[in-house]
C-alpha positions as a printed NumPy array, in Angstrom:
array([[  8.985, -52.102, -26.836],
       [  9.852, -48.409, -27.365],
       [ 13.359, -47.258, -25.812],
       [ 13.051, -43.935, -23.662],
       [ 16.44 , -42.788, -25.168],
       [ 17.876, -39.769, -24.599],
       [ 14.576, -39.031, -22.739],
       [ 15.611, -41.273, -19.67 ],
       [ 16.863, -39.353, -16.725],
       [ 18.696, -41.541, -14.096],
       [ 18.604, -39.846, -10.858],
       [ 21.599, -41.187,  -7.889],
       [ 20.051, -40.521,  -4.531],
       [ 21.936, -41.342,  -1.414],
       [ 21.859, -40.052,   2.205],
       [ 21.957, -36.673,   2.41 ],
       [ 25.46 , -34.965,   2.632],
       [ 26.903, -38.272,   0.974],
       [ 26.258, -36.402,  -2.287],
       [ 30.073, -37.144,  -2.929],
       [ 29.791, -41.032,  -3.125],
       [ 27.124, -40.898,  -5.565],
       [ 28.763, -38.662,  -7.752],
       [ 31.27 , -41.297,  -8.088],
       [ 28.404, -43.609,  -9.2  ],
       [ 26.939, -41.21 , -11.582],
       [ 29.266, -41.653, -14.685],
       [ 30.478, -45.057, -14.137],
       [ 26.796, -45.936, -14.612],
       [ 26.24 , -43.595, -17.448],
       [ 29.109, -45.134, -18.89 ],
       [ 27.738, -48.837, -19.105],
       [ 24.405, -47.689, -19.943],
       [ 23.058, -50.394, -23.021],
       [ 22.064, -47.918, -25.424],
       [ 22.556, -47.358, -29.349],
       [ 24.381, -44.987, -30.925],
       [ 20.906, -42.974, -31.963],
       [ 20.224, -42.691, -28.608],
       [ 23.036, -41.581, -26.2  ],
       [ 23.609, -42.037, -23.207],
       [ 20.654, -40.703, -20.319],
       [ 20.746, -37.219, -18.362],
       [ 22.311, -37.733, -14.902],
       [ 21.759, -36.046, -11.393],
       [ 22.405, -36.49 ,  -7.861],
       [ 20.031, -35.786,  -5.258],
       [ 19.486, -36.57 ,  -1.417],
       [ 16.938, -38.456,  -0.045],
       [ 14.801, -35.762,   1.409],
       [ 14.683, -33.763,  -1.939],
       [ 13.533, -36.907,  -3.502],
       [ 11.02 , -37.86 ,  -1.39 ],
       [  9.539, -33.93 ,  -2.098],
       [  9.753, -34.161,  -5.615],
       [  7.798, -37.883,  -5.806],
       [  4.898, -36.192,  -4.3  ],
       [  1.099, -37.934,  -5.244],
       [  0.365, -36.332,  -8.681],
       [ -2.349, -37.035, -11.264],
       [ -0.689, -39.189, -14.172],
       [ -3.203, -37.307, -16.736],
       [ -1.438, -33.92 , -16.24 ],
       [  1.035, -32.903, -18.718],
       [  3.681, -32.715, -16.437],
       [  3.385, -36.686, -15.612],
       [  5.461, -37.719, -18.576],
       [  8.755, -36.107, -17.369],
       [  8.849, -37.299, -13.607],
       [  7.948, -40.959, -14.807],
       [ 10.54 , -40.818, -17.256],
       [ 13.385, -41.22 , -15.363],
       [ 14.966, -43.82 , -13.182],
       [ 16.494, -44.4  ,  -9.494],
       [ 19.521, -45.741,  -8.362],
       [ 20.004, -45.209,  -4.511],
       [ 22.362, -46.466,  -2.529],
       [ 22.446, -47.249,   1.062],
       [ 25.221, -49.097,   3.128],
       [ 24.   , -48.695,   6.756],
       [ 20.871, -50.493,   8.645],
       [ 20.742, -46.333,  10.138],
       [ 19.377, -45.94 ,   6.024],
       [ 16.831, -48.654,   6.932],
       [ 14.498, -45.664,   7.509],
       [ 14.927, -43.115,   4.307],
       [ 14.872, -46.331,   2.428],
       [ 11.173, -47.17 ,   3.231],
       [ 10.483, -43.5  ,   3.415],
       [ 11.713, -43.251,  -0.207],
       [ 10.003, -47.093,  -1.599],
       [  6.603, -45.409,  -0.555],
       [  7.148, -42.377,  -2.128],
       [  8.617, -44.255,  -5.289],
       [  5.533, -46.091,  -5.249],
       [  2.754, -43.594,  -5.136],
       [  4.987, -41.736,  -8.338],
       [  4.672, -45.132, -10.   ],
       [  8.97 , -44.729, -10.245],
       [ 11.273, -46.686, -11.213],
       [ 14.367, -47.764,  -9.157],
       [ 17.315, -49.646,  -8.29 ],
       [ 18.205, -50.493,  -4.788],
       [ 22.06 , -50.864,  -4.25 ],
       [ 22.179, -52.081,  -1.029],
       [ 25.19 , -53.766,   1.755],
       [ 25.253, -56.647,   4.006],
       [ 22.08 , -57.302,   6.697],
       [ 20.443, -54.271,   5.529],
       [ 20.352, -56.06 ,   1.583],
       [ 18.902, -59.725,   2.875],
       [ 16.254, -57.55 ,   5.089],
       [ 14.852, -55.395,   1.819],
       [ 15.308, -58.401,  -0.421],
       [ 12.473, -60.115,   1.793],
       [ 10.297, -57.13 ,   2.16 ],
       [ 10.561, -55.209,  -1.466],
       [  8.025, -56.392,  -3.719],
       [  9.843, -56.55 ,  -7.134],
       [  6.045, -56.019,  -9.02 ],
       [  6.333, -52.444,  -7.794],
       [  9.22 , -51.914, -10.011],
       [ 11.713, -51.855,  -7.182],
       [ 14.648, -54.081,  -7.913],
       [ 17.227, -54.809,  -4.861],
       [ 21.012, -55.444,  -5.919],
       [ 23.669, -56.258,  -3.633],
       [ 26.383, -53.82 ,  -3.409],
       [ 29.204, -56.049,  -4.919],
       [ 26.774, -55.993,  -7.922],
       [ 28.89 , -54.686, -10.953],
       [ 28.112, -51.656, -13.036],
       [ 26.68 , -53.074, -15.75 ],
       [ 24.852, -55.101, -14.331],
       [ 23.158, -52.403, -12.025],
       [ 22.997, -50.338, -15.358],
       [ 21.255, -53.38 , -17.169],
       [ 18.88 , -53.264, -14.486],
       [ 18.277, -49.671, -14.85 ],
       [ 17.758, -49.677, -17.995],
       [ 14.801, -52.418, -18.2  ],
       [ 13.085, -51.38 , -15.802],
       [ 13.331, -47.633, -17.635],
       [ 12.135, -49.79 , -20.887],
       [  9.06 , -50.747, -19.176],
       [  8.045, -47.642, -18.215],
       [  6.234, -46.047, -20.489],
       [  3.789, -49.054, -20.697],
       [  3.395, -48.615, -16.898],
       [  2.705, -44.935, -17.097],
       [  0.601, -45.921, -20.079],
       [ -1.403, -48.197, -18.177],
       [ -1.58 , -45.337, -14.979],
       [ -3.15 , -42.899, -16.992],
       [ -5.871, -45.16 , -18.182],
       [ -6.49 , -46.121, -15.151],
       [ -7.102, -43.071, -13.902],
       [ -9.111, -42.155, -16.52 ],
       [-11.422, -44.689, -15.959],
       [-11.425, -43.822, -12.112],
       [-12.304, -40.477, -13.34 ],
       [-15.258, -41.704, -15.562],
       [-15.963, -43.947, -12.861],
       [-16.169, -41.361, -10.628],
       [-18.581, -39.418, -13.514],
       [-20.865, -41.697, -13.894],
       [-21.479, -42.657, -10.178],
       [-22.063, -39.186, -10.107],
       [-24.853, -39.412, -12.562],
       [-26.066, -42.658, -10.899],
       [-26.46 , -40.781,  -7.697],
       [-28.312, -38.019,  -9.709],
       [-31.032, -40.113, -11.572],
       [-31.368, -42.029,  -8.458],
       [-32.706, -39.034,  -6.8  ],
       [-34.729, -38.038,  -9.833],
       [-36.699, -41.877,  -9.864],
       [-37.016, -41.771,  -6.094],
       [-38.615, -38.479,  -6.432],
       [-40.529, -40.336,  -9.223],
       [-41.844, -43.114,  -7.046],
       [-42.842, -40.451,  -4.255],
       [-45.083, -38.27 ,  -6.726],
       [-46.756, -41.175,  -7.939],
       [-47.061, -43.082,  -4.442],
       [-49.028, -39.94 ,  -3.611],
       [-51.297, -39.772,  -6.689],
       [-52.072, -43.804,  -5.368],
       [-52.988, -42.513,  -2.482],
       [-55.363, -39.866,  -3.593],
       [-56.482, -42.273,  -6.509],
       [-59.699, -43.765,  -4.24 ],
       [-62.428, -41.175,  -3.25 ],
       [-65.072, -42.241,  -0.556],
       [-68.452, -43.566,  -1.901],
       [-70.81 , -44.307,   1.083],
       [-71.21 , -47.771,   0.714],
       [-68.842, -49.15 ,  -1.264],
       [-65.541, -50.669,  -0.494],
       [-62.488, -50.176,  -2.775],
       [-59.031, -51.867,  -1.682],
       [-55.978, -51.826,  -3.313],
       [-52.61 , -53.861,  -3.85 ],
       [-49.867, -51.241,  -5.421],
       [-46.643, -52.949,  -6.04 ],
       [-44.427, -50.939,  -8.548],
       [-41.421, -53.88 ,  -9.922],
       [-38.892, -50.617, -10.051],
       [-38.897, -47.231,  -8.569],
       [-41.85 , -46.488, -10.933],
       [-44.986, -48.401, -11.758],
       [-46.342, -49.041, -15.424],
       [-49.572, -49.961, -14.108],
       [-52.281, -47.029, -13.484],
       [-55.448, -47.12 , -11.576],
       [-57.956, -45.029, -11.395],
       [-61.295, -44.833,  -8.678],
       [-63.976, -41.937,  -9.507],
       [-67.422, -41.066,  -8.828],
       [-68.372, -39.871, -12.395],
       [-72.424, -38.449, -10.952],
       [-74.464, -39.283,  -7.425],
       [-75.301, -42.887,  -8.752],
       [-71.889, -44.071, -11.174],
       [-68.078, -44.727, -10.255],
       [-65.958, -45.047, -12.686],
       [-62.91 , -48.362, -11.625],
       [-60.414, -47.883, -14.345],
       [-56.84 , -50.398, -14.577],
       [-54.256, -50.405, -17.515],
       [-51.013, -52.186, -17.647],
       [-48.281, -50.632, -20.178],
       [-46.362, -53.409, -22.052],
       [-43.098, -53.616, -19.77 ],
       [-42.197, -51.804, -16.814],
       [-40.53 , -48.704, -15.475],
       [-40.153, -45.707, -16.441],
       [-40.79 , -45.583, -20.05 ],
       [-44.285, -47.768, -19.033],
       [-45.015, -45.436, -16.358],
       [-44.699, -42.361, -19.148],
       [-46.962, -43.982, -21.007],
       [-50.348, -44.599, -18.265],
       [-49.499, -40.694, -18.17 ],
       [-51.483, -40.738, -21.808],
       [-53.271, -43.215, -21.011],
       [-54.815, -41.725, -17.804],
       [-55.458, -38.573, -19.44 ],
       [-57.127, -39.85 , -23.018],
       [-59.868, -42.145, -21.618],
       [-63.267, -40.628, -21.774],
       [-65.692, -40.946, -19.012],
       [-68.236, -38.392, -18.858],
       [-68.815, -36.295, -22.147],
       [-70.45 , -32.422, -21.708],
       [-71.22 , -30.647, -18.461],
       [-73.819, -30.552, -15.847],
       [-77.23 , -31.893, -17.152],
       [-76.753, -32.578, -20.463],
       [-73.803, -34.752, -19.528],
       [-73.182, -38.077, -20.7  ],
       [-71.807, -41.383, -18.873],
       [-69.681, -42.785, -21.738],
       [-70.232, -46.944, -21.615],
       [-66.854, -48.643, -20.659],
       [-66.915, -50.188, -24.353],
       [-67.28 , -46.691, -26.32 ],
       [-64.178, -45.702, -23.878],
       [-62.001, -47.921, -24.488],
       [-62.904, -47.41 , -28.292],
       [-61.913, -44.336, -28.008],
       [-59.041, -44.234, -25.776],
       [-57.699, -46.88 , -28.475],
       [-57.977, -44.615, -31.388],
       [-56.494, -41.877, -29.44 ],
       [-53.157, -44.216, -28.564],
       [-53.565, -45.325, -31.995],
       [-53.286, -41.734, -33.474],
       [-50.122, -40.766, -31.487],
       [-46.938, -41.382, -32.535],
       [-44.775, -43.556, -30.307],
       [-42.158, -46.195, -30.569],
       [-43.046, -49.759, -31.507],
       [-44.455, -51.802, -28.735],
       [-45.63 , -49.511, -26.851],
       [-49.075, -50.831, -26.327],
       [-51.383, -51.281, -22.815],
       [-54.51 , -53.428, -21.657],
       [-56.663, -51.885, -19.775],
       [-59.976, -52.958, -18.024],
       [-63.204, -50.342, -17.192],
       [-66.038, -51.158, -15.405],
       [-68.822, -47.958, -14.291],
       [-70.581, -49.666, -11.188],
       [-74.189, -48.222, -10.334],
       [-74.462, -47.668,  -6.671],
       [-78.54 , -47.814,  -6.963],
       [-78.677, -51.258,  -9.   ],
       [-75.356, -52.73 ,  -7.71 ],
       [-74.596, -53.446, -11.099],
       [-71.461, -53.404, -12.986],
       [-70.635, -52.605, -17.133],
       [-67.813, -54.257, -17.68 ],
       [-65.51 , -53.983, -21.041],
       [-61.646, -54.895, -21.357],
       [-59.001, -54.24 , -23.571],
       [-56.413, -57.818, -23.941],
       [-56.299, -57.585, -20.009],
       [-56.768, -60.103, -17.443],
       [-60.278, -61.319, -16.742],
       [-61.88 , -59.649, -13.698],
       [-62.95 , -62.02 , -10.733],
       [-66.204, -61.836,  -9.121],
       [-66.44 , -63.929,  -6.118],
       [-69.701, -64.699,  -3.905],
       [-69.627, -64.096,  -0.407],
       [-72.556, -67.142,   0.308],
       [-70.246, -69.557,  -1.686],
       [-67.067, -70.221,  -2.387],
       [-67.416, -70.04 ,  -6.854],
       [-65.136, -67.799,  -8.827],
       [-66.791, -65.969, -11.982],
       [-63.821, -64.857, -14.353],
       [-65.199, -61.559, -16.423],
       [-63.829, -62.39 , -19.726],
       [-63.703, -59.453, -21.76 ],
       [-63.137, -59.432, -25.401],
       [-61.212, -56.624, -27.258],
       [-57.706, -56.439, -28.301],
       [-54.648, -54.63 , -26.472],
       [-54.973, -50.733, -26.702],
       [-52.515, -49.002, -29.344],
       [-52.791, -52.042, -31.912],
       [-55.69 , -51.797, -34.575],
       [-57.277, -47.724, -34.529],
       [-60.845, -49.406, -35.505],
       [-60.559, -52.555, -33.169],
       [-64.196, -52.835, -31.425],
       [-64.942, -53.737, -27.606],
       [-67.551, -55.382, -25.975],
       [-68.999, -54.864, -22.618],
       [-70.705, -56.954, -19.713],
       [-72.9  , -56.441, -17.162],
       [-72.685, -57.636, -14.242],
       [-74.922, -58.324, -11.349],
       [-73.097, -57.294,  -7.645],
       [-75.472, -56.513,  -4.665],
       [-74.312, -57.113,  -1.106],
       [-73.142, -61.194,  -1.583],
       [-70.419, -60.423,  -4.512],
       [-67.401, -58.765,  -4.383],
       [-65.212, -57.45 ,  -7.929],
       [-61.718, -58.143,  -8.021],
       [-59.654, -56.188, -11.065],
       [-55.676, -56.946, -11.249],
       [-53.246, -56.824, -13.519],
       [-51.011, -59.815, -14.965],
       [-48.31 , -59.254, -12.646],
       [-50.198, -61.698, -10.136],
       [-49.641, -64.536, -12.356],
       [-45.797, -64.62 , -10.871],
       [-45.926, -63.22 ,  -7.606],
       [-47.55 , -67.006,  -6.327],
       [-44.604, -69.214,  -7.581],
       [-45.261, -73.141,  -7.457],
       [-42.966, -73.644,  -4.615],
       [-42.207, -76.817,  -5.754],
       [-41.039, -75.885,  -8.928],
       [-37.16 , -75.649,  -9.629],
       [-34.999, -72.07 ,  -9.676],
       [-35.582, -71.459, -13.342],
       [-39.162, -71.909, -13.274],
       [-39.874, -69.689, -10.203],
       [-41.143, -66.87 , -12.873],
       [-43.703, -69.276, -15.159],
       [-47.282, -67.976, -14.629],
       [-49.494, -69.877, -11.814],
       [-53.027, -69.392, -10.98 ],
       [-52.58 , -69.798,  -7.261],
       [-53.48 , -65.755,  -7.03 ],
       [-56.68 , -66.513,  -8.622],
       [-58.022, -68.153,  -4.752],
       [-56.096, -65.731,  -3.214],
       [-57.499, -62.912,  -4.786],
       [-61.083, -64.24 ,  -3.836],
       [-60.402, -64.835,  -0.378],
       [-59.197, -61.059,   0.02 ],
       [-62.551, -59.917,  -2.352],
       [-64.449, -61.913,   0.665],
       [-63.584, -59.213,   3.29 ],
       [-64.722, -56.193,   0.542],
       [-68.096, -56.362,   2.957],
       [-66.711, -54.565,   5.467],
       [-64.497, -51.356,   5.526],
       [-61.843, -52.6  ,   9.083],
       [-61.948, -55.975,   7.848],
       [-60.897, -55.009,   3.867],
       [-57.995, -52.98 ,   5.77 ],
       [-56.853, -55.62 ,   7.81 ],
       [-57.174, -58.253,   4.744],
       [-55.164, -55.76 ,   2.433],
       [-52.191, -55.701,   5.046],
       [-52.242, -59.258,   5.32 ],
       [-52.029, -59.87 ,   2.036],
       [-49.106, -57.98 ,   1.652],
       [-47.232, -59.595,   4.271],
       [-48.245, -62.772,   2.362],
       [-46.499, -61.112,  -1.094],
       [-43.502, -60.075,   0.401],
       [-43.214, -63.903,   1.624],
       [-43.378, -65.293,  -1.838],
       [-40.074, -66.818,  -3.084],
       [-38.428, -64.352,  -5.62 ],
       [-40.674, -61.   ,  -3.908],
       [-37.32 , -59.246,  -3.787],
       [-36.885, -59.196,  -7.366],
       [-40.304, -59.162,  -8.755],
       [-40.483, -59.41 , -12.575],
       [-43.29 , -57.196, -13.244],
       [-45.763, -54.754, -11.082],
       [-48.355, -55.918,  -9.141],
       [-52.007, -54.088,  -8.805],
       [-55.363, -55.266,  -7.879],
       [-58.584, -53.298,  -6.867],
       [-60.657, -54.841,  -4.559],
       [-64.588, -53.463,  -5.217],
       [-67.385, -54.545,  -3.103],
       [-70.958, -52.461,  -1.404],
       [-71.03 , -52.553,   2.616],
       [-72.99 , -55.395,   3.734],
       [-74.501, -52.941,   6.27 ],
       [-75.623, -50.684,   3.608],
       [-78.597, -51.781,   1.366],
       [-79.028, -50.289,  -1.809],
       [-81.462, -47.976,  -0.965],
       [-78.57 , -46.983,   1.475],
       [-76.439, -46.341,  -0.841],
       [-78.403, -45.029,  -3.565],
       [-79.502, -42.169,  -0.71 ],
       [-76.056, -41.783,   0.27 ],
       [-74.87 , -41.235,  -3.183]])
C-alpha cells in the first residue's frame, strides 16, 4: 500500500480551551511516528472541537480540494463523561468527511464509546493509559488506508453522479415513449371509419409503450373498404418505426376520381414488397401483413397475405372455423416474390376475423409448467370465433370486445406479454341486407 508520507497531517483536537494538554501530545506523537527516513515525520496542529467539527463539513470527494482534508488524521482526546457530547458531535462529523481518527479516551466514558464506535468507520478507541507508540501505530494505519478509502469515495460518487445522469435520461425517454404510445393510441382510435352496415371491432394490445403491429380500416369508393394488418418482426419501437413505412407504401387506390383504380390486395402487397425491398434498412427488418378489400354490395371479400397468420371466418348458423390461408412470403425478403389472393364469400351468417401472431401466447395451456407458459397454443383460435359471432350487431360487438379484454388481462403471464396483440373483428349488420348496405354505401 502507498505511505501518505510527509503528506499526512495529524490534527490533536481536544475540548476547547484545553488547547494546552494537547500540545503536550502533539510532539510526543510526532516523535514515535513509524515512518522512514524518505519520509519524515507528518505536519502537526492543534485544534478545538468546535473548529473541527466546521472544518469536516459534507463536501464532494470529486473536488480538488478533497485530497488535502482526507489526508490527514485525528487524535482527540477526552477524559470527562461532560466530553460524551463533542465526542459524538465530532464521530458524525468525522464520518460524513470519511476521516480518520483516534479516540484517546478515560475510564466509564472509554468502555461506553468502545461499545458504541463502529471501528469499520475508521474510528479506533484507545484507552488513555495506551502508550505513544502505540496510539501513533494506530494513527498511522489507519492514515495508510486512507487513500484507498478516499479512492473508493470518489468512485462512488462518481457513479452516484452517473447514476444520477442516467436516471435523468431514463426519466426523459420515458416521457418521450409515453408520448409515443399516446400519438399512436389516438391514430387507433381514428383508424376505423363508419360504413353503414358493417361492423369492425378491434383488440389493440401494444407488448411495450409502442406497438409494432399497424392496422388500418378505409372505405377506398361507395362500394370497397380496404382492412389492412402488418406485424413488424419484433416489437417496440424500432417495429413500430417500421409500420410507419409500411403504412405509408401500400397501394390501394391508383389515379383520381373516375379513372381511379381499386388495386387487388395481391398486386398490393406485390408492390408494397418491392418498395420495402428497395429501401435500405438493417437486417431483419421484415413484416407480414394481411389485405383483404371487402365489397359492401356482394359481401364478398379478396383476400391475399404476406407470411401472416391465416384469417378466420366463422359462421354465425354453425359453429365451423374456415382458416384463410394465404400464400406469399414475409414482406422485405425476395423484391420479385409473387402473392396470391382469395375470395371469399361473407353475407349476413359469416363474420372475418384478422389477428396477428401475438394471439398464439396470450391463451397459455394453463396446465403447462412456468417455462412453457410462452409456447404457442391455438386456444385463441375458438376464442376469436366466439367474439367474430357478435360482429352481427354493433352494442353486442362492443360489449363482446370489452369482455374479451377482461378475459386477456386474466391470462397467466398478461402482465408481461411477449409480443403485441391485434385482431380486427369484420362482419355486415344482420339488420342490414345487402341492398341495405349497398344503398347506404
Amino acid at each position: 500500500m502507498q505511505r501518505m508520507g510527509t503528506e499526512t497531517r495529524l490534527t490533536i483536537v481536544s475540548r476547547l480551551g484545553a488547547e494546552a494538554t494537547a500540545s503536550a501530545w502533539l510532539e510526543p506523537l510526532r516523535a514515535a511516528w513509524p515512518s522512514s527516513k524518505s519520509e519524515g515525520r507528518p505536519e502537526g496542529r492543534v485544534v478545538g472541537y468546535d473548529s473541527l467539527c466546521k472544518e469536516l463539513s459534507p463536501h464532494d470527494p470529486c473536488e480538488p480540494g478533497h485530497r488535502a482534508l482526507a489526508s490527514q488524521v485525528v487524535v482527540a482526546l477526552a477524559t470527562e463523561l461532560s466530553d460524551e457530547s463533542d465526542i459524538y458531535r465530532l464521530l458524525d462529523a468525522l464520518r460524513r468527511s470519511i476521516t480518520p481518527a483516534v479516540l484517546v479516551v478515560r475510564g466509564e466514558l472509554h468502555d461506553r464509546l468502545s461499545r458504541t464506535v463502529d471501528p469499520d468507520m475508521g474510528v479506533s478507541v484507545l484507552d488513555w493509559d495506551t502508550g505513544i507508540e502505540a496510539i501513533a501505530r494506530s494513527a498511522r494505519a489507519l492514515a495508510d488506508r486512507q487513500p484507498l478509502i478516499d479512492s473508493m469515495s470518489r468512485e462512488v460518487r462518481l457513479a452516484q453522479l452517473s447514476q444520477r445522469s442516467i436516471a435523468g435520461e431514463l426519466d426523459k425517454l420515458h416521457k418521450e415513449l409515453h408520448e409515443a404510445a399516446h400519438m399512436q393510441q389516438q391514430f387507433v382510435q381514428r383508424a376505423v371509419p363508419y360504413v353503414p352496415g358493417l361492423n369492425v371491432g378491434v383488440i389493440y394490445r401494444p407488448a411495450t409503450y409502442v406497438s409494432g403491429d399497424l392496422f388500418d380500416v378505409e372505405r377506398l369508393d361507395e362500394h370497397h373498404v380496404g382492412v389492412f394488418l402488418a406485424d413488424a418482426v419484433g416489437h417496440g419501437v424500432p417495429a413500430a418505426m417500421l409500420t410507419l413505412f409500411i403504412s405509408r407504401a401500400l397501394p390501394k387506390v391508383d389515379g383520381l376520381g373516375g379513372s381511379a383504380r381499386i388495386v387487388p390486395p395481391a398486386e398490393a402487397l406485390s408492390r408494397l414488397n418491392r418498395e420495402f425491398c428497395g429501401r435500405p434498412s438493417p437486417s431483419g427488418r421484415f413484416a407480414t401483413a394481411i389485405y383483404a378489400v371487402i365489397d359492401t354490395r356482394t359481401m364478398t371479400a379478396e383476400v391475399a397475405g404476406a407470411g401472416h397468420p391465416a384469417a378466420i371466418v366463422s359462421s354465425e348458423g354453425s359453429h365451423g372455423i374456415r382458416r384463410i390461408e394465404s400464400e406469399g412470403p414475409l414482406l422485405g425478403v425476395f423484391p420479385d416474390a409473387s402473392f396470391e389472393s382469395e375470395t371469399i364469400e361473407l353475407g349476413r351468417e359469416h363474420r372475418m376475423v384478422f389477428f396477428t401472431d401475438g394471439f398464439e401466447t396470450a391463451f397459455p395451456d394453463e396446465k403447462a409448467g412456468a417455462s412453457s407458459l410462452k409456447l404457442p397454443t391455438d386456444f385463441y383460435i375458438e376464442r376469436l370465433a366466439r367474439l367474430a359471432s357478435h360482429a352481427g350487431d354493433a352494442d353486442s360487438l362492443g360489449e363482446a370486445l370489452s369482455s374479451f379484454e377482461g378475459e386477456l388481462d386474466q391470462q397467466m403471464g398478461s402482465l408481461h406479454r411477449p409480443d403485441d396483440v391485434t385482431a380486427l373483428i369484420v362482419g355486415f349488420d344482420r339488420e342490414a341486407g345487402s341492398a341495405g348496405v349497398s344503398e347506404a354505401a
